[in-house]
N, C-alpha and C positions, 0 to 999 in steps of 0.2 A: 521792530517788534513793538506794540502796543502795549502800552504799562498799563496796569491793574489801577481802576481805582481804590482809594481805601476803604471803601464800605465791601468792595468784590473782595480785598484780600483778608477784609475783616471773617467773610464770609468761611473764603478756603479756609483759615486756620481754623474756623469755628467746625467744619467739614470732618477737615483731618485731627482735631481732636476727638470726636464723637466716635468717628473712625478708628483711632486709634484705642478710645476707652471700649468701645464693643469689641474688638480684637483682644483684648486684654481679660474683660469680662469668660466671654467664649474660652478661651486659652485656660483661665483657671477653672472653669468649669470643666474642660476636657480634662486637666488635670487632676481636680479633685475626684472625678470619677473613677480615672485610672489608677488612684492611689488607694481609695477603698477597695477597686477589684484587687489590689496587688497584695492588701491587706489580707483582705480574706483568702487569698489562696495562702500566701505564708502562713495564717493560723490553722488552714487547713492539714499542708505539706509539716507544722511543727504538731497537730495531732498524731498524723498519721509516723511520723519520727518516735513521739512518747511511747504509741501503742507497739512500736514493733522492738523502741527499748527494752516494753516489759518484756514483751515473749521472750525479749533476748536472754532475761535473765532467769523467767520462770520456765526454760528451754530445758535447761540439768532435771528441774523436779519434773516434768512433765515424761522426760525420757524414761526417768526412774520408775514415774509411773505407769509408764507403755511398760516396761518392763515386768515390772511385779504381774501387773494384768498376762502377758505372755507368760510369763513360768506357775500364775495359778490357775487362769481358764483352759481348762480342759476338753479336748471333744471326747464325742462319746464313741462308741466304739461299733451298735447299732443302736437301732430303734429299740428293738428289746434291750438291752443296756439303760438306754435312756430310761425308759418308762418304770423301771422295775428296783432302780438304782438306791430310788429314797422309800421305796419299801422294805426292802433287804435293811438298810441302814436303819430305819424306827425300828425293826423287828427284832433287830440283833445289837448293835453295838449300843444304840443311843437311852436304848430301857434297860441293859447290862447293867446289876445289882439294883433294882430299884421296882419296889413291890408298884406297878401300875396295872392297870387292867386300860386294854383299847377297844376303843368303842366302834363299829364302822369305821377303818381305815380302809383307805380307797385313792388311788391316784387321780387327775384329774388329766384334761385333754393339755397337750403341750403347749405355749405359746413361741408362736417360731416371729426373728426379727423384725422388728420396724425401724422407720426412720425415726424415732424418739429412743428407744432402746433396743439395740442391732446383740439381742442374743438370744438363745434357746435357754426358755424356760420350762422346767419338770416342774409339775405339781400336786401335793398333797394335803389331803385333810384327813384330821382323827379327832377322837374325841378321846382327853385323858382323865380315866381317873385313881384317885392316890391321896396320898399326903402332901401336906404343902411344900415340905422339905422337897420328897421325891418328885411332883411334879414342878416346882422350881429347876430342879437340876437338869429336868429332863426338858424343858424349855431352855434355856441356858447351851444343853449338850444342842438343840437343834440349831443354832446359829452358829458358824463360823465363817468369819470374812474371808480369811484365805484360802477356800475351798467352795468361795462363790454361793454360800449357802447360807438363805436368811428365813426371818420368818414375819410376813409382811401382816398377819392378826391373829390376833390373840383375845382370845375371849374367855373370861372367868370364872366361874360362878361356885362363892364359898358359901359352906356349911359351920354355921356359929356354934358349933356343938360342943369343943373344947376350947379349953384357955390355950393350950401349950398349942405354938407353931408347930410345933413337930409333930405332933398327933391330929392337927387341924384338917379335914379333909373338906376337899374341893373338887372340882368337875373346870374342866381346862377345854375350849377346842381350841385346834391350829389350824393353820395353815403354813405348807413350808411350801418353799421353792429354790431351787436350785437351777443356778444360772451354765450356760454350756457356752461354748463357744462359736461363731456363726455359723464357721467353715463346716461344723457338723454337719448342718442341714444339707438335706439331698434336693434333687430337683421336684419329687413328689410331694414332700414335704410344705417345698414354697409355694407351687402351686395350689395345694388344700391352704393352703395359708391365706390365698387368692381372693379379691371379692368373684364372685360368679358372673358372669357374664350377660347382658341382657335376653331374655328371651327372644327370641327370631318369630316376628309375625307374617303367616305363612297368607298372602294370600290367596283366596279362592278365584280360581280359574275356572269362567263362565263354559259350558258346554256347548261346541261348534250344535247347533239347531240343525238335524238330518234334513236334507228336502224328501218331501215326498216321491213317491214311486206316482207318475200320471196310474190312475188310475183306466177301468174300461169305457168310463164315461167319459173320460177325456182323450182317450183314444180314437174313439165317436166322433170328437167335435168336427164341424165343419170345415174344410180345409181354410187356409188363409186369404185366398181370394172371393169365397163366399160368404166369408165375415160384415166385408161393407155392406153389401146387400141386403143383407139379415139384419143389420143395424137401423137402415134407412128403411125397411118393410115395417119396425116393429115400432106403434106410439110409444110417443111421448108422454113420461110422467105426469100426470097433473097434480099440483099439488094444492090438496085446499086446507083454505086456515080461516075457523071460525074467527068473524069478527069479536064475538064477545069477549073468548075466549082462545088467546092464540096461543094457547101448549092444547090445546084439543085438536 
């Protein structure tokens, strides 16, 4: 076997170290790579752990609150129910003892669910007017949470005419609304609820062009073998075009 000389073996180890520092280089870079990916999924998988801790714990109050929603949302019983429900209520129970006078009360059109808020909304407006006392109380009486009934504006406009609140009169409008339950809603309901649908653009369809009926002059005409003949009997166009002028 042929020995190495020393500048050759100088060489190999000079080889297999360079060799073996890129091997080494490479290596902790695959490694450092895979340790940030390993990283980031563990802080992803310890997110996703925190966030299902919380539900775990705010699980009791959320049932609680599925709940209360089930034993106070209501459906309604019809459409006439619906609509007629928070008039009956202003007209009777909610001005019960309390000197007001209403101005244009009138319900408004229903709002059926959406995807941001999934219930059937009843709606009214009125104009009150009274004493402050009385229209406080009577503002007051139209809100109740556990009957799904708010009043989302309020508009005021006082009369500086006495000192004493009690005798202070004012001019009040509302707006009340009262929330129902989804399941109310009927099929016709969601539909009007519906955006409409694109108009249909009808095209116009071109009229098949009748052919004429030969006429008796064309009954007349020559038969087809005396066509050439008649062709070849009869000059040739001439056509002239002034020079000076050639559209003349």
């Amino acid at each position: 076997m042929t020995q190495l000389k020393p500048s050759e073996k100088r060489m190999l180890v000079i080889l297999l170290s360079g060799l073996f520092l890129l091997a080494n280089v490479l290596g902790w870079a695959w490694y450092s790579s895979l340790m940030l990916r390993s990283e980031r999924r563990l802080a992803g998988l310890k997110a996703k752990v925190n966030s299902l801790e919380v539900w775990r714990r705010e699980a009791p109050a959320a049932e609680e609150k599925r709940a209360w929603i089930g034993d106070n949302l209501k459906e309604y019983a019809d459409e006439t129910a619906r609509d007629t429900y928070l008039d009956n209520l202003v007209q009777n129970d909610l001005r019960s003892g309390l000197d007001l006078e209403l101005i244009s009360p009138r319900p408004l059109d229903p709002l059926m669910p959406t995807d941001e808020l999934p219930f059937i909304r009843s709606r009214y407006e009125t104009k009150v007017k009274g004493t402050w006392t009385d229209v406080m109380t009577f503002v007051y009486r139209l809100q109740k949470p556990s009957e799904f009934r708010f009043v989302p504006r309020v508009t005021m406009v006082p009369r500086k005419n006495e000192q004493n609140d009690a005798e202070q009169f004012v001019e009040c409008f509302v707006t009340i609304e009262k929330w129902w339950a989804p399941e109310s809603a009927t099929a016709d309901d969601l539909a009007a609820n519906e955006q409409p649908a694109a108009p249909v653009v009808e095209v116009p369809v071109t009229a098949a062009v009748p052919t004429p009926e030969p006429d008796a002059a064309a009954a007349a005409a020559p038969a087809p073998e005396a066509a050439p003949a008649a062709a070849a009997a009869a000059p040739e166009p001439v056509n002239s075009v002034n020079p000076v002028n050639p559209g003349q």
